[in-house]
Backbone as a chain_set.jsonl record, in Angstrom:
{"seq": "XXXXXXXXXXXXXXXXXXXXXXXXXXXXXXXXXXXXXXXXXXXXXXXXXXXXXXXXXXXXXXXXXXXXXXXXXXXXXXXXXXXXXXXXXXXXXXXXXXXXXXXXXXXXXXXXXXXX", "coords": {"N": [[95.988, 112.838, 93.942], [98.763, 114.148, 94.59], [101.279, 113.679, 96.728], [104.07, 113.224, 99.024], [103.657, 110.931, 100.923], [100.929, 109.443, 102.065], [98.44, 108.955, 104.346], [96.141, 107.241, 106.078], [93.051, 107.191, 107.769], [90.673, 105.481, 109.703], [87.587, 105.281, 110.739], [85.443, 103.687, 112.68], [81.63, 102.699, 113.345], [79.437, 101.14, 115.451], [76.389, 100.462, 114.964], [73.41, 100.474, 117.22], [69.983, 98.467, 117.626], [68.643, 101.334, 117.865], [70.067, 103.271, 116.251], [71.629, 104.665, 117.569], [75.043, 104.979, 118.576], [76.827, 102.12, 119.64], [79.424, 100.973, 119.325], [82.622, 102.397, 119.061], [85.79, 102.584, 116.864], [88.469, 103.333, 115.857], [91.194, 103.574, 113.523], [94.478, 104.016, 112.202], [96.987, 104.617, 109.454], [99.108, 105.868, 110.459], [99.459, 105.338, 113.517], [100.621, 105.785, 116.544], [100.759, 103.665, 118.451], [99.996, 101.424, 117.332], [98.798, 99.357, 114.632], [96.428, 98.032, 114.977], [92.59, 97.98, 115.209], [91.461, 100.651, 117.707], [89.441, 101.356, 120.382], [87.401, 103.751, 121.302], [85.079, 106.518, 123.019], [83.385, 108.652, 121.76], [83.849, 111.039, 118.994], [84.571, 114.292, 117.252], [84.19, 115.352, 114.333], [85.252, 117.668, 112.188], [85.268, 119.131, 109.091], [86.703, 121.492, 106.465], [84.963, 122.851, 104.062], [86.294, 123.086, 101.14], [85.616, 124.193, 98.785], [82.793, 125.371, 99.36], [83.087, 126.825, 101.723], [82.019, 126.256, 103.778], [81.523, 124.428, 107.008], [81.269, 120.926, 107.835], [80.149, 118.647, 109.869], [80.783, 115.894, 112.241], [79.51, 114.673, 114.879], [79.934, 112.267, 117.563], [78.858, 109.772, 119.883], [79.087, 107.129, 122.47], [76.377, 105.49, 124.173], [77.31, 104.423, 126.415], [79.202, 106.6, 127.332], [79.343, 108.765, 129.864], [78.475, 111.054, 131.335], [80.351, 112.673, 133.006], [82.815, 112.684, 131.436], [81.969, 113.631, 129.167], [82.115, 116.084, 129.37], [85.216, 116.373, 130.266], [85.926, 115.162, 127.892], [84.977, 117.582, 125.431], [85.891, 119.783, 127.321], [89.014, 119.416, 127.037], [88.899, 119.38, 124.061], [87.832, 121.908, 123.52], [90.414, 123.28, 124.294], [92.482, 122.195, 123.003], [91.172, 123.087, 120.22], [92.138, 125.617, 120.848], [94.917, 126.382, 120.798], [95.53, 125.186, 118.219], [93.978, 126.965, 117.283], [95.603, 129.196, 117.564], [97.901, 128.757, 116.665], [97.484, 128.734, 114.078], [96.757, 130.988, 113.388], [98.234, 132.781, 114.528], [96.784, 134.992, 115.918], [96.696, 136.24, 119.191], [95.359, 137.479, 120.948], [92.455, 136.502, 120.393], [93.085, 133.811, 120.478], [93.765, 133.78, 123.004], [90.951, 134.617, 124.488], [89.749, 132.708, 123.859], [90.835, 130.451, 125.215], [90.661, 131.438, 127.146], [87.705, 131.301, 128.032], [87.713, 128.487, 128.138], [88.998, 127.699, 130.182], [87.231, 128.999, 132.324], [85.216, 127.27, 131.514], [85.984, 124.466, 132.01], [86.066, 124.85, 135.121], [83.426, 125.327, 135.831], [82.224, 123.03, 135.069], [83.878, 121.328, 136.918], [85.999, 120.161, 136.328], [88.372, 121.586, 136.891], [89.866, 123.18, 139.56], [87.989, 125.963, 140.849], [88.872, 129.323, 140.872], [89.809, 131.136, 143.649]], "CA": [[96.613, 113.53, 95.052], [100.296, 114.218, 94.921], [102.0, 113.713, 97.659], [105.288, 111.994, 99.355], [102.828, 109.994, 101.79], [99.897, 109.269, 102.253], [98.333, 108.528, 105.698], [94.692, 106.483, 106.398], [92.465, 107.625, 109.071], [89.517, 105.137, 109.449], [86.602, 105.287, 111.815], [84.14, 102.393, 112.683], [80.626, 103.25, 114.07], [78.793, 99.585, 115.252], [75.137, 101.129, 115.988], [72.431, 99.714, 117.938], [68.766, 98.857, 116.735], [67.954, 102.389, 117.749], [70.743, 103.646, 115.601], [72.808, 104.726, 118.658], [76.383, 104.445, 118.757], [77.36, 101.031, 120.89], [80.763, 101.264, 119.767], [83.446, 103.479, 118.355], [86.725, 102.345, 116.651], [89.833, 104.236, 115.153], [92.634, 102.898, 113.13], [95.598, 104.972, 111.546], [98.241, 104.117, 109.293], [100.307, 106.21, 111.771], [99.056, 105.604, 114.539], [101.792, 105.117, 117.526], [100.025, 102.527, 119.204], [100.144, 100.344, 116.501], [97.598, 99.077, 112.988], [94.927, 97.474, 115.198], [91.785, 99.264, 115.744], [91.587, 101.614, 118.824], [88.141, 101.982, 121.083], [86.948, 105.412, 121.608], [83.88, 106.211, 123.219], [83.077, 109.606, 121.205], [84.583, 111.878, 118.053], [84.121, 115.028, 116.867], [85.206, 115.486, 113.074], [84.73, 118.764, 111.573], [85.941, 119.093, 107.61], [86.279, 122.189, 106.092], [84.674, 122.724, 102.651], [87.04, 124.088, 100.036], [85.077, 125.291, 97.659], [81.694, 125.932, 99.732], [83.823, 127.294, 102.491], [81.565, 125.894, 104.981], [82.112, 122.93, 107.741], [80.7, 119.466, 107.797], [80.446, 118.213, 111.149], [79.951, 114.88, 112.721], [79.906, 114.518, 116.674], [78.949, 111.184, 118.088], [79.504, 109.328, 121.131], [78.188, 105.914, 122.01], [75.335, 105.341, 124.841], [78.472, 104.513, 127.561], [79.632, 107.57, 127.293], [79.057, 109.315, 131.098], [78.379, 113.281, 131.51], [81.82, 113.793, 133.518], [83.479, 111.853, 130.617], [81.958, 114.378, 128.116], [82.594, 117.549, 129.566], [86.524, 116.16, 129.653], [86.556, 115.456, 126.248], [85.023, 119.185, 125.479], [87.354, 120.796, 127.658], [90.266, 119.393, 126.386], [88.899, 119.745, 122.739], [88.139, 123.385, 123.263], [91.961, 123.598, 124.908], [93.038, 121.823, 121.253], [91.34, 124.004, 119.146], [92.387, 127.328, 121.187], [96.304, 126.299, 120.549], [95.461, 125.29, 117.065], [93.801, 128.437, 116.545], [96.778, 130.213, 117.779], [99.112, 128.166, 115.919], [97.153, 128.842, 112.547], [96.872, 132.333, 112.333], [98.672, 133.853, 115.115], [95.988, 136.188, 116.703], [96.713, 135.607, 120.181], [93.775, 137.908, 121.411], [91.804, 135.991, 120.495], [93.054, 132.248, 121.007], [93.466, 133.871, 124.635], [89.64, 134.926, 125.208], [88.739, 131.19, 123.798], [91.455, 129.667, 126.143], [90.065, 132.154, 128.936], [86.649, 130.317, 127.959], [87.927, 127.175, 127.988], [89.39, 127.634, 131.966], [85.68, 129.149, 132.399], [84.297, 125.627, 130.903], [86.783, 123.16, 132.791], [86.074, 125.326, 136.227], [82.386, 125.52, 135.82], [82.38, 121.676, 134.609], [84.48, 120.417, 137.633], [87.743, 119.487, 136.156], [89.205, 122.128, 137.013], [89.126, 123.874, 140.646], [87.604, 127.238, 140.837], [89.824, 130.046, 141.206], [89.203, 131.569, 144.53]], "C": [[98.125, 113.345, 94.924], [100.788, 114.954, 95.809], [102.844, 112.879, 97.926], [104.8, 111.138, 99.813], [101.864, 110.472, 102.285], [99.46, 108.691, 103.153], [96.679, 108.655, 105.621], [94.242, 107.047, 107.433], [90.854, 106.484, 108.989], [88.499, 105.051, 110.292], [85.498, 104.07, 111.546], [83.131, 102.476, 113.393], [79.944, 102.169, 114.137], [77.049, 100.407, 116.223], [74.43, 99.792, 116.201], [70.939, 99.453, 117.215], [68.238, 99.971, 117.104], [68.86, 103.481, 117.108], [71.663, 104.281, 116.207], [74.184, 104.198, 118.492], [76.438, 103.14, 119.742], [78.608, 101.126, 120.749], [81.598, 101.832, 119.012], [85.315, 102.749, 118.142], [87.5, 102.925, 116.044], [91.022, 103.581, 114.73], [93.118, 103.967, 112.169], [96.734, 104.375, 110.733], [99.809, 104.628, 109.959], [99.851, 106.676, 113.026], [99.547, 104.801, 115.293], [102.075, 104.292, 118.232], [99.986, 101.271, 118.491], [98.682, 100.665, 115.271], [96.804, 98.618, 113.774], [94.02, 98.734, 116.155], [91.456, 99.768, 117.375], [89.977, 101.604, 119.194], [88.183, 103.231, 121.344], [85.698, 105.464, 122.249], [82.889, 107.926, 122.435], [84.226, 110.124, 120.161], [83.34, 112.884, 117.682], [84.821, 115.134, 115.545], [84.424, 116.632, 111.976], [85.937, 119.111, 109.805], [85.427, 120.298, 107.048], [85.694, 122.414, 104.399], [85.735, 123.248, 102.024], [86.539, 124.998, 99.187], [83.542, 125.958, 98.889], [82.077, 127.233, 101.045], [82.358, 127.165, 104.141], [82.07, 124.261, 106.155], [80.513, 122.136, 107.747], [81.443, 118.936, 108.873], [80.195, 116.866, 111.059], [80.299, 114.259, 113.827], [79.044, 112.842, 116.651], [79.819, 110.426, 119.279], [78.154, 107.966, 121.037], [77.431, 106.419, 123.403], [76.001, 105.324, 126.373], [78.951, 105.705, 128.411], [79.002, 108.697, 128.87], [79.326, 110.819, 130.616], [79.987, 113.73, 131.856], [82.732, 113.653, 132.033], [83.312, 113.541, 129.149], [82.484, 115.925, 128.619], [84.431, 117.534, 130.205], [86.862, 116.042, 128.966], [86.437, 117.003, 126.02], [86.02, 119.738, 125.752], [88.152, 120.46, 127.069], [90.209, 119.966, 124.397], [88.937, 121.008, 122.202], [89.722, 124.103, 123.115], [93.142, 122.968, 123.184], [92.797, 123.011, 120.505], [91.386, 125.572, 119.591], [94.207, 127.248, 120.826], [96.07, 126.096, 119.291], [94.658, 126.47, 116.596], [94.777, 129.421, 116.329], [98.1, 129.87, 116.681], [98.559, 129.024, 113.831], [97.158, 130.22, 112.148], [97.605, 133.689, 113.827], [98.255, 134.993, 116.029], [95.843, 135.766, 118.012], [95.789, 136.327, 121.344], [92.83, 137.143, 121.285], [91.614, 134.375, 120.943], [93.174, 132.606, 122.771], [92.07, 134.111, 125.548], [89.29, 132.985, 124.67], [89.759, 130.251, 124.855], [90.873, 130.284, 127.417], [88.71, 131.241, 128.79], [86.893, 128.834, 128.332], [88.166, 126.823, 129.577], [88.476, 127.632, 132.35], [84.981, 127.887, 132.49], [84.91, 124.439, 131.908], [86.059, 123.454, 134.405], [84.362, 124.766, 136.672], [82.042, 123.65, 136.213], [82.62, 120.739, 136.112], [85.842, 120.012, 137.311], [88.435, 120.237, 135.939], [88.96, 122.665, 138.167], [89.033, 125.102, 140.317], [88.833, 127.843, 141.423], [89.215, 130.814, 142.744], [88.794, 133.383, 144.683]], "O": [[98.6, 112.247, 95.215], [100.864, 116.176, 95.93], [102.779, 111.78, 97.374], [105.248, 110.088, 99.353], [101.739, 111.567, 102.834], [99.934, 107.555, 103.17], [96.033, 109.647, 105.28], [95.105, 107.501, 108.184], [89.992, 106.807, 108.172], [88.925, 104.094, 110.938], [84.936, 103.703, 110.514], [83.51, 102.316, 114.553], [79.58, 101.798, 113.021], [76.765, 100.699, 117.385], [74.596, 98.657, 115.755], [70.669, 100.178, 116.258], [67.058, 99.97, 116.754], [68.522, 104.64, 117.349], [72.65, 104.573, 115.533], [74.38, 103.002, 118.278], [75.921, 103.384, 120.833], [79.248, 101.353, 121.776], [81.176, 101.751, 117.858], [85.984, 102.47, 119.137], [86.807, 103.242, 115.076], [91.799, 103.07, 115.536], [92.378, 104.668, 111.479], [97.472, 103.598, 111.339], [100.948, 104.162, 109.988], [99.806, 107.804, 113.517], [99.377, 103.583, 115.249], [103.184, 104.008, 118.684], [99.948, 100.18, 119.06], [97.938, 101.631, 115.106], [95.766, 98.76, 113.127], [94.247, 99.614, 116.985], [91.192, 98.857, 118.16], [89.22, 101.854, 118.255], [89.264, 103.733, 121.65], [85.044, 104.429, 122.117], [81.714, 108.095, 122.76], [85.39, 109.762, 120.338], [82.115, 112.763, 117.685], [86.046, 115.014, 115.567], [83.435, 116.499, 111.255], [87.159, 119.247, 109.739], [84.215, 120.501, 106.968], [86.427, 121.874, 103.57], [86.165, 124.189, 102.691], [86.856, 126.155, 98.912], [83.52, 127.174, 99.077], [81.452, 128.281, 101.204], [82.076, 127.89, 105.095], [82.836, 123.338, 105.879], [79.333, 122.484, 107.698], [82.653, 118.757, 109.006], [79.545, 116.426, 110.111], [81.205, 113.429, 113.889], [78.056, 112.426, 116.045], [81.027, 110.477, 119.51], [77.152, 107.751, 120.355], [77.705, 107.54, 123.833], [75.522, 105.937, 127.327], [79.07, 105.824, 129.63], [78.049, 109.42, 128.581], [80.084, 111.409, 129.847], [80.664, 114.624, 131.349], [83.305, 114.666, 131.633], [84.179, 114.165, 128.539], [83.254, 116.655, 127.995], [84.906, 118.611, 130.567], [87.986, 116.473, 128.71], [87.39, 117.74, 126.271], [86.904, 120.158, 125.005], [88.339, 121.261, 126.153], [91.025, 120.599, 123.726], [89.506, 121.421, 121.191], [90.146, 124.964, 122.344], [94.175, 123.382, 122.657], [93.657, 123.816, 120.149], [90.883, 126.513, 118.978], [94.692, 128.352, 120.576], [96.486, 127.124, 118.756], [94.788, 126.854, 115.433], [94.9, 130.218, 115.399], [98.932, 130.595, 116.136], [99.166, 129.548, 112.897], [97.434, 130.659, 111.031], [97.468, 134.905, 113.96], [98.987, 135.727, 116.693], [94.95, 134.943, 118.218], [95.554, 135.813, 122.438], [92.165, 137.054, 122.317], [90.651, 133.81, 121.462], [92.754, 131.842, 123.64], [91.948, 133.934, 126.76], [88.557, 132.25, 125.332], [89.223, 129.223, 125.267], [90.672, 129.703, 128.483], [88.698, 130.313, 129.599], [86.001, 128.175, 128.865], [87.634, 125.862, 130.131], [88.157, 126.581, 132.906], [84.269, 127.54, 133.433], [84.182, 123.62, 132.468], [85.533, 122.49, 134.961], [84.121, 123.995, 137.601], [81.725, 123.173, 137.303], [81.915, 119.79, 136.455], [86.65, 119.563, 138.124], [89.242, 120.101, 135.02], [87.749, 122.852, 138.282], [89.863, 125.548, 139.525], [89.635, 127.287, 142.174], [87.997, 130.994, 142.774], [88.143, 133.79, 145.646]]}, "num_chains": 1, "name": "protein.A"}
């Protein structure tokens, strides 16, 4: 790989004897918070293929992890990848019907109030 720098991303998954997440850790070599590892209580990490041109997912959350809790991550994640959609290719028809979804999702959800 040539590049100027090179930046770590490492994830730590401590399962249970029913192979359940119990706990979720994150460390970065730039990560602003500092080098020691970070709790999380869910990730989503989607990698696109290069050559197959498909994605490789892998969602997980630990057992902790409460309903309101998830449908705040979601929302916000949808609300990520509707600005990074927009950012990447510009089509703002469309990052606007998945951000209109995304208001839809928060509203519906609760963490957001209904429009009247």
């Amino acid at each position: 790989m040539n590049a100027n720098k090179n930046s770590k991303i490492s994830l730590n998954v401590a399962l249970g004897p029913d192979k359940i997440p119990e706990k979720i850790t994150w460390e970065s070599t730039d990560n602003p918070l500092g080098s020691e590892p970070t709790e999380c209580k869910a990730f989503l990490l989607s990698l696109f293929d290069k050559e197959h041109k498909d994605t490789f997912r892998i969602d997980l959350w630990t057992k902790e992890m409460q309903v309101s809790e998830m449908d705040r991550f979601v929302y916000f994640t949808l609300k990520g990848i509707a600005e990074t959609y927009h950012r990447a290719t510009q089509n703002t028809e469309l990052s606007n019907h998945l951000a209109k979804f995304t208001e839809f999702f928060g509203e519906e959800s609760g963490i957001l109030p209904k429009e009247e």
